[in-house]
N, C-alpha and C positions, 0 to 999 in steps of 0.2 A: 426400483433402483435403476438410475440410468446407466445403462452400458457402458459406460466411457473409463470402466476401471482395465491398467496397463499392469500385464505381468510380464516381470523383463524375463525371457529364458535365462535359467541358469544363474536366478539371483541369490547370493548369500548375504546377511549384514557381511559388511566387513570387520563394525566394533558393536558385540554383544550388548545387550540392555544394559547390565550394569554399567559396564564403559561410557556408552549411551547417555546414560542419565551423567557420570560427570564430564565428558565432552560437552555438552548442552551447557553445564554451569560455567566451562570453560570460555564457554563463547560468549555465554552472556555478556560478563564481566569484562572479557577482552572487548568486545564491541561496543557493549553501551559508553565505556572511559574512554575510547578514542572516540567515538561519534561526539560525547559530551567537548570534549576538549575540541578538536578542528571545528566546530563551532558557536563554543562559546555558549553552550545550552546548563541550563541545572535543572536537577530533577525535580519534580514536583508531583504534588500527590493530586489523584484525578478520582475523579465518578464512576462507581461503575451502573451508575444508570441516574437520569435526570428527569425532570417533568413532563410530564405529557404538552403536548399543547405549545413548547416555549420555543420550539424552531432551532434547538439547540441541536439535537439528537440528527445525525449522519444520514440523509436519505439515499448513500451510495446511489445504484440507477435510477432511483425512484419510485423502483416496485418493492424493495423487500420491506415485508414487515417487521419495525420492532418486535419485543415480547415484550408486551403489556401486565401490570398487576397495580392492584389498590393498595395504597395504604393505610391500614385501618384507623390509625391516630390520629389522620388529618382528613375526615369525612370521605373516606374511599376517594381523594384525590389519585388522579391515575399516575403512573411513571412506567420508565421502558427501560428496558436496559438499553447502554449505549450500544452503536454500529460501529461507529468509530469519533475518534472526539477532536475532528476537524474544527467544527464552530467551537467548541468547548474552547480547546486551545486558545486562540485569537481572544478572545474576551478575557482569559486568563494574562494577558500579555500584558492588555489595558488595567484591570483589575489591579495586577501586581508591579503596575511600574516597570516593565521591560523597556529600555531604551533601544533604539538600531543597531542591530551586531549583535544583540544579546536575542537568547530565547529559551525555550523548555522542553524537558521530554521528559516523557511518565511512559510508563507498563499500562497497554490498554489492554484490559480484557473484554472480550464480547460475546456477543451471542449473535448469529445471524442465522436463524432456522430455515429461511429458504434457500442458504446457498446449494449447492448439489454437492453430493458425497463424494469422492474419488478419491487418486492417488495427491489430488494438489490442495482440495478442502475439506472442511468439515465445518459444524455448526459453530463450534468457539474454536473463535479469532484471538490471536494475540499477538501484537506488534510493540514496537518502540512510536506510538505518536511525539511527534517533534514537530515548534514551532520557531518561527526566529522573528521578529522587529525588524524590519527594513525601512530605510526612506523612500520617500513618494517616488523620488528619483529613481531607485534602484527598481523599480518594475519595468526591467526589462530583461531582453533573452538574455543575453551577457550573465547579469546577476543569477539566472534558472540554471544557468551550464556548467555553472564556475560551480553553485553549492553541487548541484549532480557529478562532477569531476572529485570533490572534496570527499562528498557519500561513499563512492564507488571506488576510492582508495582505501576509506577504512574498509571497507568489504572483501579489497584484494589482500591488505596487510592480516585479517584475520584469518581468512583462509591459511596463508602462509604461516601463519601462528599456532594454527589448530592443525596443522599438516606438520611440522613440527613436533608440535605436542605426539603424535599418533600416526608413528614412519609407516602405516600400510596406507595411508591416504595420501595421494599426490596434487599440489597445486594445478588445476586447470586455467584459472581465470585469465585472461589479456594484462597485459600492462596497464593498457588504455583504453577507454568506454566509448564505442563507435557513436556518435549523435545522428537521427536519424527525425525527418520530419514523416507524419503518418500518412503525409499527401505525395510524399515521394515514396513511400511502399504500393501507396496502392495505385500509381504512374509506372513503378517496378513490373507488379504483379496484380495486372486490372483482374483477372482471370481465379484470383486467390481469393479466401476466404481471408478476412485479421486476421486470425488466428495462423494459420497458414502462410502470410508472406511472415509474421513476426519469427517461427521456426526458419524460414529460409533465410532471413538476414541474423537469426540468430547461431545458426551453422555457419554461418559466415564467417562470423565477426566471435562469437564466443560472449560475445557484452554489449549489449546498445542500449540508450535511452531515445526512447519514442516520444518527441514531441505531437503534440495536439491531439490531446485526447479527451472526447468529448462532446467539439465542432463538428459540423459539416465540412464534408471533403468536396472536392472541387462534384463528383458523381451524385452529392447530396448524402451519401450514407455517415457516418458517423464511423470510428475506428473502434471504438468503447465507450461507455456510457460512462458518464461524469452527471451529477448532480450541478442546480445552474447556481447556486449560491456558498462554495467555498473555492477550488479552483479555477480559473482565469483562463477559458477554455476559447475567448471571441475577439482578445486582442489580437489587430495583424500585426507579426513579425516578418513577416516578409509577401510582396507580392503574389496572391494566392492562398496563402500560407495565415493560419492563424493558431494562436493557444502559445500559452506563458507554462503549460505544463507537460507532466508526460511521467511515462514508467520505464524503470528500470528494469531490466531483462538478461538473463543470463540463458546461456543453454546445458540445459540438464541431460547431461551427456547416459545418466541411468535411463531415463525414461524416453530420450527423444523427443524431448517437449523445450518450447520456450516456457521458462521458469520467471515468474514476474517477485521480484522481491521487496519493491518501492513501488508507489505509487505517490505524486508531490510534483508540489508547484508554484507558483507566485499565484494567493489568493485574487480573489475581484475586490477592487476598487468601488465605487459608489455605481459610479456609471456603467461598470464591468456588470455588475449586479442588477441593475435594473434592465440594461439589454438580457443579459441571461434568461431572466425571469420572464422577459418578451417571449424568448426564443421560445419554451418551454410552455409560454402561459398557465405560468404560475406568479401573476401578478398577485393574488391575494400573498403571499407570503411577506408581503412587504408590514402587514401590520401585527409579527410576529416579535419577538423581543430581540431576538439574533440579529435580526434583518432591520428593525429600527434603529437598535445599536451602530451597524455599519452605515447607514443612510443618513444619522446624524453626524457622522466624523464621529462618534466616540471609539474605534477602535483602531487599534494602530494597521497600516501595511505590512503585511506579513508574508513569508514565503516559510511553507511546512508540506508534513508528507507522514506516512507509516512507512514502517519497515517490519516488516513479518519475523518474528522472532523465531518459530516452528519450521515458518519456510527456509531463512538462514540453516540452521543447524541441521535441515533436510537436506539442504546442498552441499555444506560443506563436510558433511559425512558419511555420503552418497545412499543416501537411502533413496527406497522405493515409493514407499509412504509417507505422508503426516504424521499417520496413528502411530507409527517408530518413532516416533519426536514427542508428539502429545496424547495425554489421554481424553478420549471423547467418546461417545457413542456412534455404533455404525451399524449400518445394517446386517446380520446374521449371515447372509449368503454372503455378502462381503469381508467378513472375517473367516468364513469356511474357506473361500478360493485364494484368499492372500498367505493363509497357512499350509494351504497346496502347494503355492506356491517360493514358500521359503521365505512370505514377508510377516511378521511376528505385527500385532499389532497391539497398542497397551489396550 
């Protein structure tokens, strides 16, 4: 197990499991009906796993493995469960007639068994995937900042709502989401680690969203890994300056950590996709079905993103843990120290 697990001194829940469990329904329902409404999304029912082989399935960095199984009624054809259902979405846009302005979001559930155990992950994942129809026009920053301002209110107004609901919880969040490029953090703080300027501007500011992630930085590194075929990590928006995406960030004032709870962007484009694919050389993926889809124009211009459902309700009810939000498996000495420590895990 890797060390990286944070025990705050002197932590108590503040609302017991039962509470717990219906705070959690609280939020749901309050956040997914305002998300759906400020942009115009309906819900739709989603995969939780797709074919092997079809270029569908979420290569987040690149390295993590799906979970693979046969199906036995179709000649042990293979399938993975989903990562996340980035490419899914977008094809679903085309498929069902989404016009610009309009879009979708579903309940992903996933599995990602290499993620690392700690206070912020575990192996299942579960977000609000959302996707929206934009015009060709609208890919641009403007269009990225405006939906990230829109997100980032229903985020504050739910806090407020669930802080409400449950007078020992008090509102922290900002008014307003600081915008930040990832090539001006690391012009801030050459000497930092990512991880580390994102805490110090997120001490800062209480909320930022971190454009360009993904790219190369002016030093040649990279701020976080992005996969090169769903977000738009190469377009320049400003001298220097490149990437149509980025994550939303809050700071977790429990743990002392920047808390990431979005991640979304303006998808690539045709040409976005094939430079990508450059960068990466990952040219073969062009003769996969996702990937001929978007290189034929059959799929529309989209701007989408997750939003962590476990991680939400981990924030906004100050817990220490995930495993207080959701149930998963963990490591044995990892549930002995977190129960030393006064953090209950399901």
């Amino acid at each position: 197990m890797d060390d990286t697990l944070i025990l705050p001194s002197g932590y108590r829940p503040i609302l017991d499991a039962r509470h717990t469990e219906r705070a959690i329904q609280k939020i749901k329902d309050a956040f997914q009906t305002a998300l759906a409404y400020e942009l115009d999304l309906v819900r739709v029912t989603a995969p939780l796993f797709v074919r092997s082989g079809t270029g569908i399935n979420d290569d987040l960095n690149g390295v993590e493995r799906p979970v693979r199984f046969a199906l036995g009624e179709m000649g042990d054809a293979q399938a993975e469960i989903v990562q996340s259902l980035a490419k899914w979405k977008r094809m679903a846009l085309a498929d069902l007639g989404f016009a610009p302005g309009e879009g979708l979001y579903t309940d992903m559930n996933a599995l990602r068994p290499d993620d690392s155990m700690d206070n912020l992950h575990s192996v299942y994942v579960d977000q609000w995937d959302w996707e929206r129809a934009i015009a060709p026009e609208d890919r641009t920053l403007e269009t990225l900042l405006s939906t990230v301002r829109t997100i980032y209110d229903v985020i504050r107004r739910t806090e407020r709502f669930i802080c409400y609901e449950y007078a020992d919880l008090s509102p922290e969040l900002p008014d307003a989401i600081t915008i930040v490029h990832a090539e001006e953090l690391r012009a801030r703080f050459p000497d930092m680690a990512p991880r580390e300027r994102e805490l110090q501007v997120c001490r800062e500011h209480g909320a930022v969203f971190v454009i360009g992630i993904g790219g190369a930085l002016g030093d040649g590194s990279i701020h976080d890994g992005r996969a090169p075929d769903y977000d738009d990590w190469s377009t320049e928006v400003a001298p220097g300056r490149a990437g149509l995406n980025g994550d939303i960030l809050v700071y977790n004032r429990v743990l002392d950590v920047p808390f990431e709870l979005s991640s979304m962007g303006i998808r690539v484009d045709a040409a976005a996709l094939d430079r990508q694919l450059d960068i990466r050389s990952l040219g073969e993926r062009r003769s996969l079905m996702f990937h001929r889809r978007l290189l034929a124009g059959e799929l529309p211009q989209s701007i989408g993103g997750g939003i962590g459902q476990s991680r939400l309700a981990m924030f906004y009810l100050r817990k220490a843990h995930i495993g207080e939000i959701q149930s998963s498996i963990w490591p044995e000495e990892m549930v002995a120290r977190c129960a030393d420590a006064g953090i209950p895990l399901l």
